[in-house]
TORPATI-179451 format. One record per residue (C-alpha): residue in one letter; residue number from 1; x, y, z. Coordinates in Angstrom, 3 decimals, m for minus. Last residue first. Example, Ala and Ser with C-alpha at 12.3 -4.5 7.8 and 13.67 -1.06 7.14 Angstrom:
# residues 2
<"S"; 2; <13.670; m1.060; 7.140>>
<"A"; 1; <12.300; m4.500; 7.800>>
This chain:
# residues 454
<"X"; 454; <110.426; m163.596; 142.888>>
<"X"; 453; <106.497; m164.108; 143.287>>
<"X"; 452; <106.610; m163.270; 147.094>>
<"X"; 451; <107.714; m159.861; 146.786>>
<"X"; 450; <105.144; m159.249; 144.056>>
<"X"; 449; <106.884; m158.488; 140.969>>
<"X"; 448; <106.820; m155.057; 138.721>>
<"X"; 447; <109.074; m151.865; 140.841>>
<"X"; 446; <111.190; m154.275; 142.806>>
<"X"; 445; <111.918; m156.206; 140.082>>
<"X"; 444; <112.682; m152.920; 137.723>>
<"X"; 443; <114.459; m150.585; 140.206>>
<"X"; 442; <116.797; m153.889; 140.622>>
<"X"; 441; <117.439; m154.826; 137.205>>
<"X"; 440; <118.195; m151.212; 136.422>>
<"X"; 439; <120.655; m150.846; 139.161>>
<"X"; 438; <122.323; m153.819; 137.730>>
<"X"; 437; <122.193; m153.186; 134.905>>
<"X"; 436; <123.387; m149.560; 135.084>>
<"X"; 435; <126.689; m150.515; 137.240>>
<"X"; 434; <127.776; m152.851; 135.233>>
<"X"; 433; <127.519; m150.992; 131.974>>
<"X"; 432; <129.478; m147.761; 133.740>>
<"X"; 431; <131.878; m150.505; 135.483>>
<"X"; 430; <132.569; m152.054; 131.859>>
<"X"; 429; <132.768; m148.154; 130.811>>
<"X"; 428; <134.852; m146.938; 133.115>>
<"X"; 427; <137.672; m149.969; 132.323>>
<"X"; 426; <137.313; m149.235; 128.689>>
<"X"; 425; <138.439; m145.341; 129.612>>
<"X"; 424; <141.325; m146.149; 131.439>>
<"X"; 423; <142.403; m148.493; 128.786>>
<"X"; 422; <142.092; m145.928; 126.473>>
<"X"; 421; <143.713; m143.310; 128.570>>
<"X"; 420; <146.893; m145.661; 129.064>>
<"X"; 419; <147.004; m146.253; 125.375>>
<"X"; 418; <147.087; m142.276; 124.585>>
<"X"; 417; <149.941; m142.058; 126.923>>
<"X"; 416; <151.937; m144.372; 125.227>>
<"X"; 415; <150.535; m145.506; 122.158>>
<"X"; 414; <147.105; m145.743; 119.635>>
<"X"; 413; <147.012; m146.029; 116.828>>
<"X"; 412; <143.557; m145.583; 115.043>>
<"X"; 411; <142.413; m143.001; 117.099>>
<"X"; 410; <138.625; m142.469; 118.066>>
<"X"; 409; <137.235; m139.292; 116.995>>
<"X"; 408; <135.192; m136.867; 119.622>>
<"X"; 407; <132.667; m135.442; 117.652>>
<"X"; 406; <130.164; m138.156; 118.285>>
<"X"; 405; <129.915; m136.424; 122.029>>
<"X"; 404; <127.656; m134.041; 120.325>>
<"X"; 403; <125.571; m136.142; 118.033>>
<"X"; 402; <125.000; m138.184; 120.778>>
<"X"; 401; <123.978; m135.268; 123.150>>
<"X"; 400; <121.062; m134.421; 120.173>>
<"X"; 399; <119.851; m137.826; 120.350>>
<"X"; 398; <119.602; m138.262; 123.565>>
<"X"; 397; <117.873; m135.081; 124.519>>
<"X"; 396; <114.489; m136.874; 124.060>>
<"X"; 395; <115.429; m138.924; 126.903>>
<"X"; 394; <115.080; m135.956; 129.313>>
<"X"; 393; <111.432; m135.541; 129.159>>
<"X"; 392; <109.535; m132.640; 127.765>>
<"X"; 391; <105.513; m133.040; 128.012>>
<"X"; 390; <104.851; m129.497; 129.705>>
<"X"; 389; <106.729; m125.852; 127.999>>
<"X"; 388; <106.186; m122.977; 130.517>>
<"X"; 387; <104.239; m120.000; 130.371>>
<"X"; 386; <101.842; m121.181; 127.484>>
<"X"; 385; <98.938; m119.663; 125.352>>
<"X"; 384; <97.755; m122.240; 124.809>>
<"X"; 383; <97.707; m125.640; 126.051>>
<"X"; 382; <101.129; m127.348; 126.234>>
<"X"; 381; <100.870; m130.780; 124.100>>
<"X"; 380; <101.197; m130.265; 120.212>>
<"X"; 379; <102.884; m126.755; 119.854>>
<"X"; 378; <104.948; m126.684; 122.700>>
<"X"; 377; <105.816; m129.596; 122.587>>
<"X"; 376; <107.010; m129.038; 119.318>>
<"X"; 375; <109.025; m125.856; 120.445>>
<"X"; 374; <110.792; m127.484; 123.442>>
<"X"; 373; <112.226; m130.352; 121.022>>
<"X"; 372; <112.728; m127.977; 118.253>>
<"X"; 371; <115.462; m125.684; 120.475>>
<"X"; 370; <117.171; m128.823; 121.335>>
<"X"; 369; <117.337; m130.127; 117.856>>
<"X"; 368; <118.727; m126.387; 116.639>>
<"X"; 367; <121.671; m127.039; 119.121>>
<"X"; 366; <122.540; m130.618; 117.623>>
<"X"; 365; <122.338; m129.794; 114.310>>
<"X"; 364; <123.947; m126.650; 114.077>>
<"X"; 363; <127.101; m128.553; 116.743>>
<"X"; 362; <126.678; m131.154; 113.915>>
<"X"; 361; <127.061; m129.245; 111.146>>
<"X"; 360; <129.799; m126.873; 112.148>>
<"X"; 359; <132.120; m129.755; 113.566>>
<"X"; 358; <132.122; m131.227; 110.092>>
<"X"; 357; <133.574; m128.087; 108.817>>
<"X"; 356; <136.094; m127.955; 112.043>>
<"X"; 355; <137.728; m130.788; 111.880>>
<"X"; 354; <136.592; m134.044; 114.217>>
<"X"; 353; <137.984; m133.406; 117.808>>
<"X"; 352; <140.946; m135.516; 119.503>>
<"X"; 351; <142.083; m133.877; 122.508>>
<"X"; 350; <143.003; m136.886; 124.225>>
<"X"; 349; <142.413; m135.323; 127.678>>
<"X"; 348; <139.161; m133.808; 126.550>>
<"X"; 347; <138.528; m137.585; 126.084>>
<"X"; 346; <139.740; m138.865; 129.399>>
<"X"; 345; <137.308; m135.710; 130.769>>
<"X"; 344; <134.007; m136.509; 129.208>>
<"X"; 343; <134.916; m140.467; 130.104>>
<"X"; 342; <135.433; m138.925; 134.170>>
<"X"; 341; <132.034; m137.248; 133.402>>
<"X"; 340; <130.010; m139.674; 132.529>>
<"X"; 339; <131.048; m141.759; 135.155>>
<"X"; 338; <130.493; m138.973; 137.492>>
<"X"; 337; <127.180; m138.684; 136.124>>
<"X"; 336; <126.010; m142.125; 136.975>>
<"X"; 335; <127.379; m141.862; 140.597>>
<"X"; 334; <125.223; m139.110; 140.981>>
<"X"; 333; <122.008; m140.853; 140.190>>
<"X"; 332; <122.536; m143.663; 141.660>>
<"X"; 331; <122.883; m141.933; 144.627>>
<"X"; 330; <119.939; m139.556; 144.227>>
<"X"; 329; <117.518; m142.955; 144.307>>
<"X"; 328; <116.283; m144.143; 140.839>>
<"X"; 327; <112.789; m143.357; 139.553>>
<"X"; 326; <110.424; m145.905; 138.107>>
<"X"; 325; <106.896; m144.357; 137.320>>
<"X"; 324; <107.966; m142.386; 134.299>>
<"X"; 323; <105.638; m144.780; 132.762>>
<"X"; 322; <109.069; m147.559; 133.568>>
<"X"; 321; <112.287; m145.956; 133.542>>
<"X"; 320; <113.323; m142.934; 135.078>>
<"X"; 319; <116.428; m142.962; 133.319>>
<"X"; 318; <119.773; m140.981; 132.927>>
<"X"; 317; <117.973; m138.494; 130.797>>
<"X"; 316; <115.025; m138.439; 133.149>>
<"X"; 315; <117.153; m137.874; 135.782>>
<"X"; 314; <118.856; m134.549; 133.977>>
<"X"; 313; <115.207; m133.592; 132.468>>
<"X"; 312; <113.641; m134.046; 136.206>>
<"X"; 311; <116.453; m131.695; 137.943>>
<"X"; 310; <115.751; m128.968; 134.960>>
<"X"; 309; <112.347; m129.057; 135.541>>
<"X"; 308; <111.893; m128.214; 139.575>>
<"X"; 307; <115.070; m126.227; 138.754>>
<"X"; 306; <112.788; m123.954; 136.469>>
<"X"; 305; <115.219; m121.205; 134.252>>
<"X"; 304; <114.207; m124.083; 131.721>>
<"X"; 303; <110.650; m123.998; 131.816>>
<"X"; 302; <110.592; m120.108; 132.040>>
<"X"; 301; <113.582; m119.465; 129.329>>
<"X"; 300; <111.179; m121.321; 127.142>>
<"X"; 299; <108.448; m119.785; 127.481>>
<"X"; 298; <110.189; m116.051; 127.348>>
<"X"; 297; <112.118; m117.572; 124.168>>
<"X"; 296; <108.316; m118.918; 122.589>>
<"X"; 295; <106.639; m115.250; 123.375>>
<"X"; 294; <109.623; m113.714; 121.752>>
<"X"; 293; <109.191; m115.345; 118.505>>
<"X"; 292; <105.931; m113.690; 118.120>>
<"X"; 291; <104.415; m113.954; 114.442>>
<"X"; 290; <106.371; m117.498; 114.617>>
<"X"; 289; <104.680; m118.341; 117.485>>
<"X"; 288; <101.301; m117.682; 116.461>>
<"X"; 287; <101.926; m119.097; 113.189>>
<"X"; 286; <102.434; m122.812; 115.118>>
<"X"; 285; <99.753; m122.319; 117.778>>
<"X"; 284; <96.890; m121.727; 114.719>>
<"X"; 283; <98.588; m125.056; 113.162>>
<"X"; 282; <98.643; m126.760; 116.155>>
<"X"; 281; <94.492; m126.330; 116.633>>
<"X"; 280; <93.600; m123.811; 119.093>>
<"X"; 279; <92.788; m124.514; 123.213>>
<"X"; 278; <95.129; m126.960; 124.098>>
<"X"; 277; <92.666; m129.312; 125.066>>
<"X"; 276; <94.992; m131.991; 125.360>>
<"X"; 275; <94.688; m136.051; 124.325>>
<"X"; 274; <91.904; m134.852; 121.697>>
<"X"; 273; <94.382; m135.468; 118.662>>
<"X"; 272; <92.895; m135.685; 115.138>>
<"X"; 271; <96.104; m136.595; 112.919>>
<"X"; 270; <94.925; m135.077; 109.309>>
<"X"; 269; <96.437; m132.140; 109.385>>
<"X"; 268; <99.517; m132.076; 111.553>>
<"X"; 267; <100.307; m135.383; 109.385>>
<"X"; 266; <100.268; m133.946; 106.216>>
<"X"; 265; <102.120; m130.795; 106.901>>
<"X"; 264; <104.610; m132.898; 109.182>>
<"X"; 263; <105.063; m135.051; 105.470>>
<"X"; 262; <105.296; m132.032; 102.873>>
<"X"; 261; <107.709; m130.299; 105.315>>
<"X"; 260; <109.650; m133.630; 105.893>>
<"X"; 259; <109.559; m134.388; 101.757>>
<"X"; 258; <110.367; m130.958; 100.808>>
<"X"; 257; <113.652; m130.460; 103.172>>
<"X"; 256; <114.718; m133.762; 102.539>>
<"X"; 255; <114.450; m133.155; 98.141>>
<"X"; 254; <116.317; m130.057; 99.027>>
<"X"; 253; <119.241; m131.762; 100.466>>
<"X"; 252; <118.963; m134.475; 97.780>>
<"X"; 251; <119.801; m132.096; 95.065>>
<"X"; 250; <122.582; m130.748; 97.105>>
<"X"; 249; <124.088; m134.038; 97.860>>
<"X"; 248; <123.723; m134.525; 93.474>>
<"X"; 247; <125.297; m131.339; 92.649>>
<"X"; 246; <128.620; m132.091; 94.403>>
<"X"; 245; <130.775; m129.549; 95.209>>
<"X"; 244; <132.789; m131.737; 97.819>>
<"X"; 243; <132.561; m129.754; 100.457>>
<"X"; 242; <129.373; m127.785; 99.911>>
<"X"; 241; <127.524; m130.731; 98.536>>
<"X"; 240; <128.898; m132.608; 101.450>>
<"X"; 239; <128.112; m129.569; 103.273>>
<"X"; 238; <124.418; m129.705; 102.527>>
<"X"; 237; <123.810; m133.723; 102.415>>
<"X"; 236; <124.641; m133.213; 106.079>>
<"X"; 235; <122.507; m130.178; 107.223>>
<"X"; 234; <119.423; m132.305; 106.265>>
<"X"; 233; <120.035; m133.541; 109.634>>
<"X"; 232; <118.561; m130.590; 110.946>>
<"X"; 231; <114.967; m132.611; 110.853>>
<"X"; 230; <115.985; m134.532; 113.753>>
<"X"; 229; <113.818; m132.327; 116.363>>
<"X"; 228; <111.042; m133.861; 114.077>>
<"X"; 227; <111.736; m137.738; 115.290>>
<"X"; 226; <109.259; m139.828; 113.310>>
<"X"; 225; <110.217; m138.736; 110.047>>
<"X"; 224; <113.082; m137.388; 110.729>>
<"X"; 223; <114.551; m140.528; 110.997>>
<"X"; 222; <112.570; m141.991; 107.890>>
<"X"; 221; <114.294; m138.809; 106.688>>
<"X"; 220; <117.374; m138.868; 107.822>>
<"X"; 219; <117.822; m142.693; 106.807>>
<"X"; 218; <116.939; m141.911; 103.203>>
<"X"; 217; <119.252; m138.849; 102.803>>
<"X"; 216; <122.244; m141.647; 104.274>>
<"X"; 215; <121.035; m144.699; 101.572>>
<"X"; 214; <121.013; m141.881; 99.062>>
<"X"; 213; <124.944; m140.887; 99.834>>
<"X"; 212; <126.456; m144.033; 100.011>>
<"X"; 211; <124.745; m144.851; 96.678>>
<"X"; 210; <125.811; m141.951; 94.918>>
<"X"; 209; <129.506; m142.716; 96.348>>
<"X"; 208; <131.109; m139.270; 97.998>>
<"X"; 207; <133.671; m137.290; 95.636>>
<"X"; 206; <137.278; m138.326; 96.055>>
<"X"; 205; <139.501; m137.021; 99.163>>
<"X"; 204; <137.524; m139.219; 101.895>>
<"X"; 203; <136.827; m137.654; 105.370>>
<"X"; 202; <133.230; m136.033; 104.638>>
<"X"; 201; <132.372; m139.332; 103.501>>
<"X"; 200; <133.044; m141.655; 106.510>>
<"X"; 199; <132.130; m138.619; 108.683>>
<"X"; 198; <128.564; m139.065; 107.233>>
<"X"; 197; <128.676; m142.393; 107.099>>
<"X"; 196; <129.026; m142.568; 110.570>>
<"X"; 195; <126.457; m139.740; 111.808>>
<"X"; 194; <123.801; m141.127; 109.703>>
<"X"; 193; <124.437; m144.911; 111.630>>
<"X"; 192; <124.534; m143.295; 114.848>>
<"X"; 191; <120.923; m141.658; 113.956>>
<"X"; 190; <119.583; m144.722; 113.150>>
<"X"; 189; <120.404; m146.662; 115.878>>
<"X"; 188; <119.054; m143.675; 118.140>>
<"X"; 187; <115.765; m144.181; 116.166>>
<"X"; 186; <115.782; m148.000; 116.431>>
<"X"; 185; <116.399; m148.015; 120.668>>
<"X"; 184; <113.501; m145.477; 120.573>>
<"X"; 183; <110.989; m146.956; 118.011>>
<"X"; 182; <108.751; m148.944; 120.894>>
<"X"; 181; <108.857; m152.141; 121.554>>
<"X"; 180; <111.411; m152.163; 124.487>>
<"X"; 179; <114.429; m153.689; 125.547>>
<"X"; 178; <115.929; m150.647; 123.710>>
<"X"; 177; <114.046; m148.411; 125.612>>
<"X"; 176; <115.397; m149.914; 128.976>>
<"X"; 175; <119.061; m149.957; 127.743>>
<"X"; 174; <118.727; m146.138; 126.817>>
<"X"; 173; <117.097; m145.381; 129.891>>
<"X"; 172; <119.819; m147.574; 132.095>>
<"X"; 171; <122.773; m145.854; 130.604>>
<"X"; 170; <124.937; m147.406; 128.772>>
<"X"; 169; <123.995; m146.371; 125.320>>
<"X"; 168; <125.253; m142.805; 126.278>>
<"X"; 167; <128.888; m144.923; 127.858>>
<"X"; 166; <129.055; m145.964; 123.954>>
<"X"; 165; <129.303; m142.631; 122.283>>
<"X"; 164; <131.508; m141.334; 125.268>>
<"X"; 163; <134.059; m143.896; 124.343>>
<"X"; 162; <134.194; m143.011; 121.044>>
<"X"; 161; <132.778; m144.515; 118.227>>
<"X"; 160; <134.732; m146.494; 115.660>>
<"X"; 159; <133.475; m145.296; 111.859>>
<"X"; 158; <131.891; m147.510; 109.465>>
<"X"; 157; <132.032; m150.784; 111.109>>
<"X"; 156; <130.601; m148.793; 114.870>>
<"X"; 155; <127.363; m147.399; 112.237>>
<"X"; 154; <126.946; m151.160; 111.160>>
<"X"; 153; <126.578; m153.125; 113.633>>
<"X"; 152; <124.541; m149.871; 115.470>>
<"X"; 151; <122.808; m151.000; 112.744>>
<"X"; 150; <122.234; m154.626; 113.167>>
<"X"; 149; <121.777; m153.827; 116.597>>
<"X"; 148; <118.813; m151.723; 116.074>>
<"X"; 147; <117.983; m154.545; 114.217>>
<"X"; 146; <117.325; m157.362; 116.772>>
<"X"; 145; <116.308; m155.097; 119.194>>
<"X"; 144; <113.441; m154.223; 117.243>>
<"X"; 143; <112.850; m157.903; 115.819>>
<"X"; 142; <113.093; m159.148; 119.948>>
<"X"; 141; <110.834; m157.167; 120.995>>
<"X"; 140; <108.559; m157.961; 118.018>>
<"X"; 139; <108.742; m161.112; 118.555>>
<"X"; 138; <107.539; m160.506; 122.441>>
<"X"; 137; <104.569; m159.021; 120.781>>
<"X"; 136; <103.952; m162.508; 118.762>>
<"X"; 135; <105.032; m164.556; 121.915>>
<"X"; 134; <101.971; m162.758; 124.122>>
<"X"; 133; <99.602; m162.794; 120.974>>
<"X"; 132; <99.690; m166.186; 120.826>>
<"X"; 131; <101.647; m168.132; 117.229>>
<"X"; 130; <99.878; m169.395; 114.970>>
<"X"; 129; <102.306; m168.956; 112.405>>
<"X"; 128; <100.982; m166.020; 110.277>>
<"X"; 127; <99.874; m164.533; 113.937>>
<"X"; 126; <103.631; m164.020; 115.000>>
<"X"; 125; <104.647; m163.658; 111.762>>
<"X"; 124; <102.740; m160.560; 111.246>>
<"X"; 123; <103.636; m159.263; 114.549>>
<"X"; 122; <107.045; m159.612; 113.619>>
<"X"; 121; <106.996; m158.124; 110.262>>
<"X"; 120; <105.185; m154.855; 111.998>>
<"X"; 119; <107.623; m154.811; 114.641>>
<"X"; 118; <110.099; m154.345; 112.209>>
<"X"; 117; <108.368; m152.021; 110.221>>
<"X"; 116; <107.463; m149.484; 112.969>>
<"X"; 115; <109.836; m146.623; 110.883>>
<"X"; 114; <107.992; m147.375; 107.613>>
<"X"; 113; <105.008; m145.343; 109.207>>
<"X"; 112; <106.336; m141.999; 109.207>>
<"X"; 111; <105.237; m140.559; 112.600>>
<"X"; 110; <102.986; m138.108; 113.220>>
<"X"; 109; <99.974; m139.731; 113.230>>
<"X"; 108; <101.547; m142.045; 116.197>>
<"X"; 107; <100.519; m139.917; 119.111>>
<"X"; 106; <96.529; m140.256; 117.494>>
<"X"; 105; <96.300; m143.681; 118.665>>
<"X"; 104; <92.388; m144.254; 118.970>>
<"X"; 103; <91.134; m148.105; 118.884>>
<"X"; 102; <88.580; m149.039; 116.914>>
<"X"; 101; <88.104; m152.959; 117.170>>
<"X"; 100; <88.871; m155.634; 114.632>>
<"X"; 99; <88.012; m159.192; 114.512>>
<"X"; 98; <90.749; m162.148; 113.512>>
<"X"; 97; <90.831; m163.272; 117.238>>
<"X"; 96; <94.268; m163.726; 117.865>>
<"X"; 95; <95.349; m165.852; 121.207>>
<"X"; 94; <95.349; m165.166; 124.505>>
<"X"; 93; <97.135; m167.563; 126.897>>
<"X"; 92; <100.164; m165.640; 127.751>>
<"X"; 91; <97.776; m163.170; 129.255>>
<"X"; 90; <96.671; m165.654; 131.899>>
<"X"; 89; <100.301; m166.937; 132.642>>
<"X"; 88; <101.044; m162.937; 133.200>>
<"X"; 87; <97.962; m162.855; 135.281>>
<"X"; 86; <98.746; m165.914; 137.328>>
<"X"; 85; <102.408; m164.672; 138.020>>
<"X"; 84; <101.319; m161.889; 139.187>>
<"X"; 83; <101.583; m157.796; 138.565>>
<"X"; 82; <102.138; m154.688; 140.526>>
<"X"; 81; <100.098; m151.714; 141.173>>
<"X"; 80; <101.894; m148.803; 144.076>>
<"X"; 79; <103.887; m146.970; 141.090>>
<"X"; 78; <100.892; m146.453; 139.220>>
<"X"; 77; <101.886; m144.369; 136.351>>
<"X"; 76; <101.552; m147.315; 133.961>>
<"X"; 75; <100.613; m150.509; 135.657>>
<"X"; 74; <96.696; m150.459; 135.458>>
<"X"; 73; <96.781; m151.286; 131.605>>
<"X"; 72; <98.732; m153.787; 131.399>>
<"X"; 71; <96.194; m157.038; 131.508>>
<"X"; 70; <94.251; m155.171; 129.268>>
<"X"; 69; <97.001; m155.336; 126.298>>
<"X"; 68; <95.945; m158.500; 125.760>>
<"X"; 67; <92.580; m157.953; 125.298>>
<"X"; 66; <93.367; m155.364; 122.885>>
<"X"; 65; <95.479; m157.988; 120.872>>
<"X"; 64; <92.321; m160.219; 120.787>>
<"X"; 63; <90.570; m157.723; 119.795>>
<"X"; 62; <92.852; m157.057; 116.817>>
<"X"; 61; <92.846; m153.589; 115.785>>
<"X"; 60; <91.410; m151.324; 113.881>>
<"X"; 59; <92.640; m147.715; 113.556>>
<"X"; 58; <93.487; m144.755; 115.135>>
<"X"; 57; <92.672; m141.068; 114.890>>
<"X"; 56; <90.700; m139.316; 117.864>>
<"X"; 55; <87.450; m139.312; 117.421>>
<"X"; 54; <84.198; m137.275; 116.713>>
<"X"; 53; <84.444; m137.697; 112.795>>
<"X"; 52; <86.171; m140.707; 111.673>>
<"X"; 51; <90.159; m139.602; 111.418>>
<"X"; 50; <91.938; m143.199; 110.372>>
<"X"; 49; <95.701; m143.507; 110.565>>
<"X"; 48; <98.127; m143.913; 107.877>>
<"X"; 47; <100.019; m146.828; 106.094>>
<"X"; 46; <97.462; m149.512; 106.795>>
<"X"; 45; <98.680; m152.721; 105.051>>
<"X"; 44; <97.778; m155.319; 107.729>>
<"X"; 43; <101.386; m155.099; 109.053>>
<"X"; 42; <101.151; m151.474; 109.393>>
<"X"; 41; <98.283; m152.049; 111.548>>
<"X"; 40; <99.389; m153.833; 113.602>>
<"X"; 39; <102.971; m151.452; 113.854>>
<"X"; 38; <99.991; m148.725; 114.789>>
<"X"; 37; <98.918; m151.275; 117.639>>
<"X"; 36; <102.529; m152.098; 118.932>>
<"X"; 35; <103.254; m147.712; 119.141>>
<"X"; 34; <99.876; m147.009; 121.098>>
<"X"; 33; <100.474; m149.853; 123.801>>
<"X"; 32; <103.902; m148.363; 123.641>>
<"X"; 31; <103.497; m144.900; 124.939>>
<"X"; 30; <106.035; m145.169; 127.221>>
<"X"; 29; <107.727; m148.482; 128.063>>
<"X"; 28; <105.757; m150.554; 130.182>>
<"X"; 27; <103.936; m152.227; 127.496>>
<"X"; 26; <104.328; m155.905; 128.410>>
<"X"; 25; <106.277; m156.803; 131.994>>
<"X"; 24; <110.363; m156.043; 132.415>>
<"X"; 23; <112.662; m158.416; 133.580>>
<"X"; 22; <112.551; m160.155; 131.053>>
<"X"; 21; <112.817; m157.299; 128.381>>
<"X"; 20; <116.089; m156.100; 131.218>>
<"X"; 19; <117.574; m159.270; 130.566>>
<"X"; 18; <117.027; m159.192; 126.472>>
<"X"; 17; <118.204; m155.252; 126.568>>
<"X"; 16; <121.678; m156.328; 128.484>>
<"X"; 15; <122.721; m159.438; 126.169>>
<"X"; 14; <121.930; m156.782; 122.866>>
<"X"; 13; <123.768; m153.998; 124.571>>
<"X"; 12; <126.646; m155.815; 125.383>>
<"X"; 11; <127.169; m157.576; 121.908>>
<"X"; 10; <127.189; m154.197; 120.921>>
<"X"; 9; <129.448; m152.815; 123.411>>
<"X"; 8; <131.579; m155.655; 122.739>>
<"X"; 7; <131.751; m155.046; 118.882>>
<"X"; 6; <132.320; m151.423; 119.249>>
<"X"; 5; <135.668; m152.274; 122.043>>
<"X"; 4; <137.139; m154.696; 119.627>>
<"X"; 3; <136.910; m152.345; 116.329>>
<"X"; 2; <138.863; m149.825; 118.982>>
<"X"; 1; <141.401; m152.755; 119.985>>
């Protein structure tokens, strides 16, 4: 019933992220006119980003994909701009040009560029074929989504989620992201994937497979890679070492920590990013901070001791889909929590928590990606010096709550009482999914079409 309940959420998710990619016009995700033109250029073989002198890195790209891309730009943050039927049917007509334009994307720099390969293989196909730019980036879509799935496949195979694992992926801003372009829906993929070998390991009695264990170091670090507040990861390979007294987990442990200290250092240096005067380079902001702790905990007690801030990371965590530009009402809100938290409470009610070593590492984890969350931004997008932390958004606390709520195990048997709060808990979360598609189908044609284009 448990293997049952993964494969339906996953079937679930995939149904759900194609309706709401309908639903939903080009680039409206955030940031992901800059994320489809660094995945072109991956696909023409251009690893990392460009730095001429006087711009902002970036790279060349496909006119014809930057004309494309015009017929978006005046949706983001403008709630009040919609979109026809005659432009969409306009855009659908463009078609690759084969000439390159400069185009800055200097957000990207500091992600590892493997992470955009699916897209990259679909835009690549796209044009290989013949194919228009519109059905090429809609490929891509569909390639993104297409593995995510694959390994949230895979992650549910290797260990059964709980309930509260699967009501997270519910919610409307995960569903959105994943319909999506952008490397959100893979990233949190990813990370489920980690989490379940990990356990998978740390709950055997013989040492941990070599291979089990490189394929996981490998996935934390193109995870890392592009997701920083990720980097405690490493923690895993540690107490597997730890556990198991295991040279090679500890070997790859410190090969992670190198490789995402050598990579940040390489892309904090060469990424030229004029988004936000913040008024000294990151580096400078980085030692500054760590000659004066106190001045980050004051800045960060600020932002967060803020209920203008905290109220906007708890909806923005539940979605405000969109450029930030597609807010829910209050209800929807609230009745989104209390589903939430009526599947927290069946599973306090089980009372089934993963042992205490493997509890360590993740709470660590968890906690310490909070804390880097607030500090990159403040680093790379509050100018300094700061009072309060700008650029945080809600959905970047997904990860970290997943890791959380992954402690939870699923049983294997499951009878009497036990039964009745499974059951209890499958019927909140077909409501929960209900519920959120709806809602988000709504917000989103109501938000994108002209009344009289429905």
């Amino acid at each position: 019933m448990v293997i049952d309940r993964s494969l339906a959420a996953c079937f679930a998710i995939f149904c759900a992220a194609l309706w709401i990619g309908v639903l939903t016009p080009p680039f409206q995700s955030p940031d992901e006119f800059d994320h489809i033109e660094r995945a072109y250029l991956l696909s023409k073989g251009q690893l990392f980003l460009e730095s001429p002198a006087g711009h902002a890195s970036g790279g060349y790209v496909d006119t014809g994909l930057i004309e494309y891309m015009s017929y978006f730009t005046a949706l983001p943050h403008q709630s009040e701009v919609q979109i026809s039927s005659e432009e969409l049917n306009a855009a659908k007509e463009i078609q690759w040009s084969g000439q390159g334009a400069y185009e800055t994307l200097p957000g990207t720099g500091y992600y590892f560029p493997l992470i955009y390969l699916p897209q990259a293989i679909a835009l690549s196909v796209g044009e290989l074929l013949g194919q228009s730019v519109d059905s090429s980036y809609k490929l891509a879509r569909g390639f993104s989504l297409g593995v995510g799935t694959l390994l949230l496949f895979a992650a549910f195979r290797t260990t059964a989620p709980p309930a509260l694992v699967i009501a997270l992926l519910f919610l409307p801003m995960t569903l959105f992201q994943a319909a999506s372009a952008s490397i959100d829906f893979l990233s949190t993929a990813m990370l489920l994937l980690i989490t379940a070998l990990y356990f998978d390991m740390m709950k055997e009695k013989e040492q941990p497979g070599l291979r089990t264990l490189f394929a996981m170091s490998a996935l934390i670090f193109l995870l890392a890679g592009c997701r920083l507040h990720m980097a405690p990861l490493v923690l895993f390979p540690f107490t597997l070492g730890v556990r198991f007294r295991n040279a090679h987990a500890i070997l790859l442990f410190v090969i992670l920590c190198i490789a995402i200290i050598l990579w940040y250092g390489f892309a904090l240096t060469t990424t030229e990013d004029m988004r936000v005067n913040l008024g000294a380079t990151p580096s400078q902001i980085i030692q500054y901070y760590l000659h004066n702790p106190l001045q980050f905990l004051d800045a960060l007690w600020a932002t967060l001791s803020d209920g203008k801030h905290t109220l906007y990371y708890l909806h923005s965590f539940l979605g405000i889909l969109g450029w930030l530009d597609v807010p829910f009402t209050s209800l929807t809100y609230t009745i989104l929590y209390t589903f939430i938290l009526l599947i927290l409470l069946l599973a306090i009610l089980q009372g089934r928590i993963n042992d205490k070593f493997i509890s360590l590492a993740v709470i660590v984890s968890a906690f310490s990606a909070v804390f880097i969350v607030f500090f990159s931004l403040l680093v790379t997008w509050t100018p300094h010096p700061a009072s309060t932390i700008l650029g945080v958004q809600g959905r970047y606390f997904l990860l970290p709550c997943l890791l959380l709520v992954s402690l939870f195990e699923t049983g294997k048997t499951v009878e009497g009482r036990a039964r009745k709060l499974q059951t209890t808990e499958n019927f909140l979360l077909i409501l929960l999914f209900s519920f959120s598609v709806f809602a988000t189908a709504d917000a989103l044609e109501a938000r994108y079409f002209l009344a009289d284009e429905l």
